[in-house]
N, C-alpha and C positions, 0 to 999 in steps of 0.2 A: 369507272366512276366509284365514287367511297360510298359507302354504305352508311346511310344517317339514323344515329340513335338519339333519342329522348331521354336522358336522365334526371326522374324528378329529385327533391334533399338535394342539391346538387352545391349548396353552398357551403356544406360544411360535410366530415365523419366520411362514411361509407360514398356517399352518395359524389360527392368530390374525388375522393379516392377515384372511384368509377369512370370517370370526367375522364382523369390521368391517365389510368389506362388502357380506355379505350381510343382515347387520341396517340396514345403511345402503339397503338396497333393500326393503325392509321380510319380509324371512323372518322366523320363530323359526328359532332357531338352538340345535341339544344340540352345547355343546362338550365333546368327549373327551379326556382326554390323560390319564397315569399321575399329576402332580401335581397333588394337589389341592390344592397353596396357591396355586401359577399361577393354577388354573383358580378358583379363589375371587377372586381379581383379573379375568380375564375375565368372568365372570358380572357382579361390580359395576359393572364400566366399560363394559359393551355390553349387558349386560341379557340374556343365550344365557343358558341354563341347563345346568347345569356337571355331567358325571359322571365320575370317574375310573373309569378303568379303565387295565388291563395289556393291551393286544389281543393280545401273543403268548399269555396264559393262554386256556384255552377255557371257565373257569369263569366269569373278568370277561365275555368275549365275553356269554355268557347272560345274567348281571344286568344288560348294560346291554339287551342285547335285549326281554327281560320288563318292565324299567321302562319302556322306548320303547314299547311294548304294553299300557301299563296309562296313559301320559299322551300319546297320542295320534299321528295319522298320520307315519309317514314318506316326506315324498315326494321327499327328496334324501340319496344318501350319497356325502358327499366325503370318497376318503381321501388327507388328507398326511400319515398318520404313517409314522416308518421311518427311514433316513437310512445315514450308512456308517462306519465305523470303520477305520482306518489308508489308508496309502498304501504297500502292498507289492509287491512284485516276485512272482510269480505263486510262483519256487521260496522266496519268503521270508515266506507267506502267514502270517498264524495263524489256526487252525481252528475258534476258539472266535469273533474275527472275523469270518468267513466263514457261521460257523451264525447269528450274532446278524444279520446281516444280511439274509440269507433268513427268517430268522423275523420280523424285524421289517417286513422290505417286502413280503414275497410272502405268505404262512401268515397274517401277521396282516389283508391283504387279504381273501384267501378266507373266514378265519374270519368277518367279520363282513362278506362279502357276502354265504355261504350263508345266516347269523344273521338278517340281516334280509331279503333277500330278498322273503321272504312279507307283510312291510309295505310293499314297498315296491309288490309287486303290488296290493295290497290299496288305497294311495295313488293306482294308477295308476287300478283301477277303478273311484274315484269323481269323479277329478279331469281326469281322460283321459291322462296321461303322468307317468313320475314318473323319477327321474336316478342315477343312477350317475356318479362323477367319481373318475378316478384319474391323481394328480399323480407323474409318474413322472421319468424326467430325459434330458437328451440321453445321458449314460451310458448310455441305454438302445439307443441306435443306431448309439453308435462305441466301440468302445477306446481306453485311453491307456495307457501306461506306469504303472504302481503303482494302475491301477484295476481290473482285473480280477474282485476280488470284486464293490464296487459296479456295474459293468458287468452280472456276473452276476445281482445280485439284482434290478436294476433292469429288466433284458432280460428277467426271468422276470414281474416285473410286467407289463411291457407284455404280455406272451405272456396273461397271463392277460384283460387287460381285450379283447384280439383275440377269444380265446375265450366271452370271457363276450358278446360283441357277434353272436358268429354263434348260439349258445344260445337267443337271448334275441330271436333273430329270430321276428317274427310279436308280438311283445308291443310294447306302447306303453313302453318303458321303456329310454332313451337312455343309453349308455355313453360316456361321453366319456374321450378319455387327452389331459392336459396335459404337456409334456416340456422343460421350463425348463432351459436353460442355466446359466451362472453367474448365480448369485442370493445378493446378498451381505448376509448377516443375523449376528445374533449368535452361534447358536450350531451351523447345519452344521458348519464347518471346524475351527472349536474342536475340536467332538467330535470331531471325522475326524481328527485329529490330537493325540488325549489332552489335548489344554488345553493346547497352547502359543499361546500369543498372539501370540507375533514368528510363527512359524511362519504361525500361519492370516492375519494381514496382510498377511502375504508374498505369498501366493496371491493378494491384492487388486492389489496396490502397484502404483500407475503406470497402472490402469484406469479408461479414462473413460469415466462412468456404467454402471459396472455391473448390473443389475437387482435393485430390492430385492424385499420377501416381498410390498408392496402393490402390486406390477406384477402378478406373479402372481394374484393376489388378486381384482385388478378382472378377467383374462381370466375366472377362474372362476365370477367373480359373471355377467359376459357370457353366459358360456357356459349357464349353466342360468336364468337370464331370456330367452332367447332363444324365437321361437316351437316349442312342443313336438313341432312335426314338422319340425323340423331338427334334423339331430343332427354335431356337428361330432367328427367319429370322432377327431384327433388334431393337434394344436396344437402345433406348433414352436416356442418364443418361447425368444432369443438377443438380449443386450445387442449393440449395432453393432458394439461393439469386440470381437466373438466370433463371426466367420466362419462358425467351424467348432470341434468340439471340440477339436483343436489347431490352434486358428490364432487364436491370443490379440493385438493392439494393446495394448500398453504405449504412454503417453504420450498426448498432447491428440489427438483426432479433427482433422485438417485436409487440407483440398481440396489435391489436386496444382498443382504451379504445371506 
């Protein structure tokens, strides 16, 4: 039998990427994301079965939990949803930015790791291991200038998949955090910056090869294919041209003369 995973974001970037690849290794695949005309396109073109939901609501949380419960095991949850909104100076924050990004990275984690949890135990106990995956970001390990929210919500993620990893010890059931650098897709920057387009290009311009959503994608798919008593606690992955989280290469990659 195929091994069923959960991927929330699953309508777009990373989180579709994920879709791809893990049905290209042969998973079922529940993709989640808030649109359901996205995810009506994901389901025809990879064949995952599509649920929308809201994951900061805790009412969606439940319907998609109960439908996972009534059409079968869970024995992977991977979450990419979340993402960040502006690029502010810490005294020039806005507050309703900073709630939507904790709600959306951290709460909407929780929510639907407590939610399924018990399937995923339930996964483990027949299957002998089952997966926890949360795609967090190098944000999560350094500051920058005008990141401090996203830092925050991000650094609270990882805080939780730590915790969720010492919890969960003595159980067959592997938490993994993926922490992707610059990963350059459609719509992160866009939306991190209200929909300017000169804007989010900017942030690209003059980077070679940057990481796209299917880099990521394939580590994820790695990661939970792998044998079920390895458990790779936390993955670093940075385009070459990205040192460090400020320590950006503009222009061609070339060897010192």
């Amino acid at each position: 039998m195929s091994r069923r995973a959960v991927v929330t974001g699953a309508s777009s970037g990373i989180g579709r990427a994920t879709v791809e690849a893990l049905r290209a290794t042969g998973w079922d695949v529940v993709a989640v994301a808030r649109r359901a005309e996205r995810l009506a396109e994901v389901e025809e073109q990879t064949g995952a079965a599509a649920f929308a939901a809201d994951l900061t609501k805790q009412q969606d949380v439940d319907a998609l939990a109960g439908w996972l419960g009534e059409t079968g095991p869970v024995d992977a949850l991977i979450h990419v949803a979340g993402g960040a909104r502006g690029a502010d100076k810490v005294e020039d924050g806005k507050p309703d930015d900073w709630q939507w990004m904790f709600d959306a990275n951290v709460m909407s984690a929780q929510r639907v790791t407590a939610a399924l949890l018990p399937q995923l135990r339930r996964a483990a106990a027949s299957s002998g291991h089952a997966d926890t995956v949360f795609v967090t970001s190098t944000a999560a390990q350094g500051a920058y200038p005008g990141g401090a929210g996203y830092n925050a919500a991000k650094a609270g993620e990882s805080m939780l998949a730590h915790a969720l990893r010492l919890e969960l010890n003595g159980e067959p059931i592997r938490v993994i955090e993926i922490a992707p650098g610059m990963v350059h897709t459609d719509e992160f920057t866009l939306n991190r910056l209200g929909g300017d387009e000169t804007a989010a290009e900017k942030v690209y311009a003059g980077v070679d090869a940057p990481l796209v959503a299917s880099d990521v994608a394939d580590v994820i798919a790695y990661a939970v294919n792998a044998p079920g008593h390895v458990n790779l606690d936390l993955i670093t992955m940075r385009p070459v041209a990205q040192s460090a989280q400020h320590l950006l290469a503009r222009g061609p990659l070339r060897v010192r003369e």
